[in-house]
C-alpha positions as a Markdown table, in Angstrom:
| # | Residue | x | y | z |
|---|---|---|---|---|
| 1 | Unk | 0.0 | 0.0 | 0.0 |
| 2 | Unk | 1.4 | 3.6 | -1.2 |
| 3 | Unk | 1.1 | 6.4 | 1.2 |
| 4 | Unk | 1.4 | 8.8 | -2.0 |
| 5 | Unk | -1.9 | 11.3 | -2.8 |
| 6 | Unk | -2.9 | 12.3 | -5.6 |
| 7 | Unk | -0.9 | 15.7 | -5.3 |
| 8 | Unk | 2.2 | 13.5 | -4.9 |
| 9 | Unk | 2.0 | 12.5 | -8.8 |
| 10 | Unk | 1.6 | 16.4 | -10.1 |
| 11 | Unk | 4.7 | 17.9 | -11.5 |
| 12 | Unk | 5.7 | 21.4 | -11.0 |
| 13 | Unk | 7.5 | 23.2 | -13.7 |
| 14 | Unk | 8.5 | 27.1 | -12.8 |
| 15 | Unk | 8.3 | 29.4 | -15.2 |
| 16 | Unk | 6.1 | 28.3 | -17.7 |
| 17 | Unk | 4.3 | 29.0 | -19.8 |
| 18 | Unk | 6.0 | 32.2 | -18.6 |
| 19 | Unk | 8.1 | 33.5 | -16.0 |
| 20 | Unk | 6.7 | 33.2 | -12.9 |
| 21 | Unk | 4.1 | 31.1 | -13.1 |
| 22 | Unk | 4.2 | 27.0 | -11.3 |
| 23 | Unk | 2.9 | 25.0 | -14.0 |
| 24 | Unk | 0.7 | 22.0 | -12.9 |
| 25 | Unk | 1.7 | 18.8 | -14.8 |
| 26 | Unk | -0.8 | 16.6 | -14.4 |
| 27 | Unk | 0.3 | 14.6 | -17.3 |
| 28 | Unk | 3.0 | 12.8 | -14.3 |
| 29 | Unk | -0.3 | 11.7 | -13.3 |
| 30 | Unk | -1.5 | 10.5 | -16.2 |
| 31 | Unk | 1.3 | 8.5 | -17.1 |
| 32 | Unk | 1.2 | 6.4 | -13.8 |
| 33 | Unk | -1.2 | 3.7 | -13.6 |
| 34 | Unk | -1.4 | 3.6 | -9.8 |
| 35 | Unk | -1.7 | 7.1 | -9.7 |
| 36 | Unk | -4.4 | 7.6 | -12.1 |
| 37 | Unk | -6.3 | 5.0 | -10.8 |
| 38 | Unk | -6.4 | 6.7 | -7.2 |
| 39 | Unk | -7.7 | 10.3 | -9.1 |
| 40 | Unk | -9.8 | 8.3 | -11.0 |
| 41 | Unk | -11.6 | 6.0 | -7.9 |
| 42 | Unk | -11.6 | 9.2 | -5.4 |
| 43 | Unk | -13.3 | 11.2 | -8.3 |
| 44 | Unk | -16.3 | 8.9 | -8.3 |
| 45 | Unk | -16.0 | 8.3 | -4.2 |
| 46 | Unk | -17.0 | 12.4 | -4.1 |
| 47 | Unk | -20.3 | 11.8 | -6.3 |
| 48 | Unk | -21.5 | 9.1 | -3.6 |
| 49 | Unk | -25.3 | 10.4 | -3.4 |
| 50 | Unk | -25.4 | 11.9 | -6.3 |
| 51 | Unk | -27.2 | 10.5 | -9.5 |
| 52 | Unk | -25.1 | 11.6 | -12.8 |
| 53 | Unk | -26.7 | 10.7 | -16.7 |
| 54 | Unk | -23.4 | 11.9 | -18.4 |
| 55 | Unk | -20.2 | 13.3 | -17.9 |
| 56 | Unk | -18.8 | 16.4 | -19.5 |
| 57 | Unk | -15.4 | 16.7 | -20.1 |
| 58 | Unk | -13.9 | 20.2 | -20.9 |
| 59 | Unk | -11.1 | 19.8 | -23.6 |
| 60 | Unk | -8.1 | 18.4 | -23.5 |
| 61 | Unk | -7.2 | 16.8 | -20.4 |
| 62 | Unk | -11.0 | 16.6 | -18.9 |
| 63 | Unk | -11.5 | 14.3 | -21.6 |
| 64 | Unk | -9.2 | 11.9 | -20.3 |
| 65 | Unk | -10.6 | 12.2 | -16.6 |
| 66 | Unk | -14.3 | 13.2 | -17.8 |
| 67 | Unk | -13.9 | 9.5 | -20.0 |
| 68 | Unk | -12.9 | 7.1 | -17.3 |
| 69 | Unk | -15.0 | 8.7 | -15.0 |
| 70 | Unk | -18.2 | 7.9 | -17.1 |
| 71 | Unk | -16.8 | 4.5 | -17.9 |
| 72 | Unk | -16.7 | 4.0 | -13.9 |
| 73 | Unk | -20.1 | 5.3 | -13.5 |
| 74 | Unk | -21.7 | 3.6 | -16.5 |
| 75 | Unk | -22.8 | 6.8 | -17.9 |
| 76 | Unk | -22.4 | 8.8 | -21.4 |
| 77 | Unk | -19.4 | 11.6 | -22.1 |
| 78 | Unk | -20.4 | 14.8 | -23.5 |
| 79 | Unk | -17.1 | 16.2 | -25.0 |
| 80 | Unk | -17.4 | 20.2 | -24.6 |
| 81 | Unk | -14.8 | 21.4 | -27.7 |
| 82 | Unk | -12.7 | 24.2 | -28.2 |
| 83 | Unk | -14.5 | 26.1 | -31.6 |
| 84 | Unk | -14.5 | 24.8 | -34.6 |
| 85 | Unk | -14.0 | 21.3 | -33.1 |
| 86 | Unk | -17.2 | 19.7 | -33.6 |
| 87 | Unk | -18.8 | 18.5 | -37.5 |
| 88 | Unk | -22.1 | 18.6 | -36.5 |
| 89 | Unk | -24.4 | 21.5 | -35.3 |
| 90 | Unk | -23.4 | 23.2 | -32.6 |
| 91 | Unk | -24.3 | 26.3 | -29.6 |
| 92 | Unk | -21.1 | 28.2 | -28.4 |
| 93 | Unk | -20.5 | 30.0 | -25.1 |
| 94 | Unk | -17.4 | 33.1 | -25.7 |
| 95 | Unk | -15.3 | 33.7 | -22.6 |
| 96 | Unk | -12.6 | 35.8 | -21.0 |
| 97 | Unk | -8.9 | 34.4 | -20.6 |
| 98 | Unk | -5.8 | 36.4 | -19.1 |
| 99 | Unk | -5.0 | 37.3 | -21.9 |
| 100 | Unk | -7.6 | 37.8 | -24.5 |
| 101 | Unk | -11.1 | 35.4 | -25.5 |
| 102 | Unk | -12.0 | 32.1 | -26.4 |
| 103 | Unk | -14.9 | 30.3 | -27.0 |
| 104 | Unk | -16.3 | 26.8 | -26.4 |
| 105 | Unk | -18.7 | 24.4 | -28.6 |
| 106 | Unk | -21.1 | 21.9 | -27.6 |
| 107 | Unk | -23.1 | 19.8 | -30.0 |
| 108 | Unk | -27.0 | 21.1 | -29.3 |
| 109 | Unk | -28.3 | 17.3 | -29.6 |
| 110 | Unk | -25.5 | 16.6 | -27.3 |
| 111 | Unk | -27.6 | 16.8 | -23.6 |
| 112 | Unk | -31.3 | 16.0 | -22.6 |
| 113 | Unk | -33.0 | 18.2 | -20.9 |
| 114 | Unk | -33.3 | 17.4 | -17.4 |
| 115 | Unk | -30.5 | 14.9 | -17.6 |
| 116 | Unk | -28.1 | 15.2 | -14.7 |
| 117 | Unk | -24.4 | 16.6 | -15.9 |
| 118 | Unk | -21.1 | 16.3 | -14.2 |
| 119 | Unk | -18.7 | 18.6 | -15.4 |
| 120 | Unk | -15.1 | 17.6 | -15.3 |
| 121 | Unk | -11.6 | 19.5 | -15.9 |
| 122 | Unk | -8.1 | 18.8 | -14.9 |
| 123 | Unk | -7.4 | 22.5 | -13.2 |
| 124 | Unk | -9.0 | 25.0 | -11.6 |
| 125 | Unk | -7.8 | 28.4 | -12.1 |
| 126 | Unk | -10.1 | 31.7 | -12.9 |
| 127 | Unk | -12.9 | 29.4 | -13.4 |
| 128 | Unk | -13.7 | 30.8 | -16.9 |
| 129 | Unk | -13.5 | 27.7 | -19.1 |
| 130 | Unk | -15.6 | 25.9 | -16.3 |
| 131 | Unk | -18.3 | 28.4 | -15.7 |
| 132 | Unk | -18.4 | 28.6 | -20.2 |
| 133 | Unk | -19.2 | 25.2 | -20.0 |
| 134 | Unk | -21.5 | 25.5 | -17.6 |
| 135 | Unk | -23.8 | 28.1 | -19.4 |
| 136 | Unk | -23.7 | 25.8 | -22.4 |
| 137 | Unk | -25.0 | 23.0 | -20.6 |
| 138 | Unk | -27.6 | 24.8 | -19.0 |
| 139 | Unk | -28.8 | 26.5 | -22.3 |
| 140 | Unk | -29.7 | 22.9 | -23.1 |
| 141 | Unk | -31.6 | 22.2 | -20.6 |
| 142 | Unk | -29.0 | 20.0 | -18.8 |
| 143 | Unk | -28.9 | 20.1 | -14.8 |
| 144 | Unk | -25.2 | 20.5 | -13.2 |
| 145 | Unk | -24.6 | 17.6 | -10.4 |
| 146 | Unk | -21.2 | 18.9 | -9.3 |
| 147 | Unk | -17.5 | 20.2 | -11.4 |
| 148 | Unk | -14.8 | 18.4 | -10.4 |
| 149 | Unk | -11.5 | 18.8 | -10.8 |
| 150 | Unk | -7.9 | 17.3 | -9.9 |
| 151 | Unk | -6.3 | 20.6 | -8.9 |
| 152 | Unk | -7.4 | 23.8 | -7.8 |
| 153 | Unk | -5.4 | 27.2 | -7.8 |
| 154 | Unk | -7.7 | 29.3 | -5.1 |
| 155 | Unk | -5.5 | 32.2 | -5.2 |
| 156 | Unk | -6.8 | 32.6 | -8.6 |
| 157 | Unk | -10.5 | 32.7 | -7.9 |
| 158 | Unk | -12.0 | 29.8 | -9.4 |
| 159 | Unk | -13.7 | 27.8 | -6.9 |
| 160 | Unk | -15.3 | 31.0 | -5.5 |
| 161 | Unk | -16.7 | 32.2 | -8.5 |
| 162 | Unk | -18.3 | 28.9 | -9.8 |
| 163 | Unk | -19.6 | 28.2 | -6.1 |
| 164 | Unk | -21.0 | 32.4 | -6.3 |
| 165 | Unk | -22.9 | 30.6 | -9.3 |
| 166 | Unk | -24.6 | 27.8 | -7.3 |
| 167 | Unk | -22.3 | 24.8 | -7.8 |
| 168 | Unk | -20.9 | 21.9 | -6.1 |
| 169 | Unk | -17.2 | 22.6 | -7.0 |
| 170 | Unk | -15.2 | 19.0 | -5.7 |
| 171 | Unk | -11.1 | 18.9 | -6.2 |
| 172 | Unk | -8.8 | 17.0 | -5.1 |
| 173 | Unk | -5.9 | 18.6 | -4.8 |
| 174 | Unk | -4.7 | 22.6 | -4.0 |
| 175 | Unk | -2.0 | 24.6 | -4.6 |
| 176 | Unk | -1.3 | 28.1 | -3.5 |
| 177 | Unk | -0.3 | 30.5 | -5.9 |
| 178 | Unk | -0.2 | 30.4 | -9.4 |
């Protein structure tokens, strides 16, 4: 039995993408089968109670964690796209980064209304791609169970801001700082 947590598999690289900044590497994670198993099971221990009809992973690496959870839960996986990602039809949500806008895509067939949606990232920072997601799942009707993510940075405002907007925000993992 490993005493390691989750946090003990996430790299920190300094100064990138720029000086100053502690990158968050989750991909260490990733890579290590113990390690990713552990994210994965304590991701779906946190939903105990909670009924979930699909995950919705927020691309790239909430794909990865949004997919295995689903698999775990025997539910569908929503992918929510960076634009232009998707062939078929498709509602969009713009948001604010640090430095500039982007904008997310979610196919409009792609969620029920009513169903039950987890929302799943690797990081939390300023909450912006999370709380984009969010609005597009709710402009189809979808409910939000929780968002869960491996890593929050709460200096940087995230978990506030998408709790100020009525969610269940569930990580596993801080750091302080950026």
């Amino acid at each position: 039995m490993t005493d390691k947590t989750v946090r003990d598999y996430i790299r920190t690289i300094p100064d990138f993408p720029k000086p100053g900044i502690m990158f968050r590497d989750v991909t260490t994670l990733f890579s290590n089968a113990a390690g990713f198993r552990m994210a994965i099971e304590q991701l779906v221990e946190r939903l105990d109670g909670h009924t979930v009809d699909a995950v919705a992973g927020l691309e790239a690496r909430g794909f990865i964690l949004g997919g295995a959870v689903a698999d775990r839960l025997g539910t569908a996986f929503v992918p929510v796209r960076k634009a232009g990602k998707l062939p078929g039809a498709t509602i969009s949500e713009r948001y604010s980064l640090e430095y500039g806008e982007a904008e997310l895509e979610l196919h409009e067939d792609a969620i029920e209304p009513g169903a039950r949606i987890l929302v799943m990232d690797d990081l939390l920072a300023t909450g912006g791609t999370a709380a984009a997601g969010v609005r597009l799942i709710e402009r189809l009707g979808g409910q939000i169970v929780a968002c869960s993510f491996l890593v929050d940075l709460p200096d940087l405002g995230g978990h506030a801001r998408l709790e100020a907007m009525g969610l269940d925000v569930q990580v596993l993992c801080a750091f302080e700082g950026d």
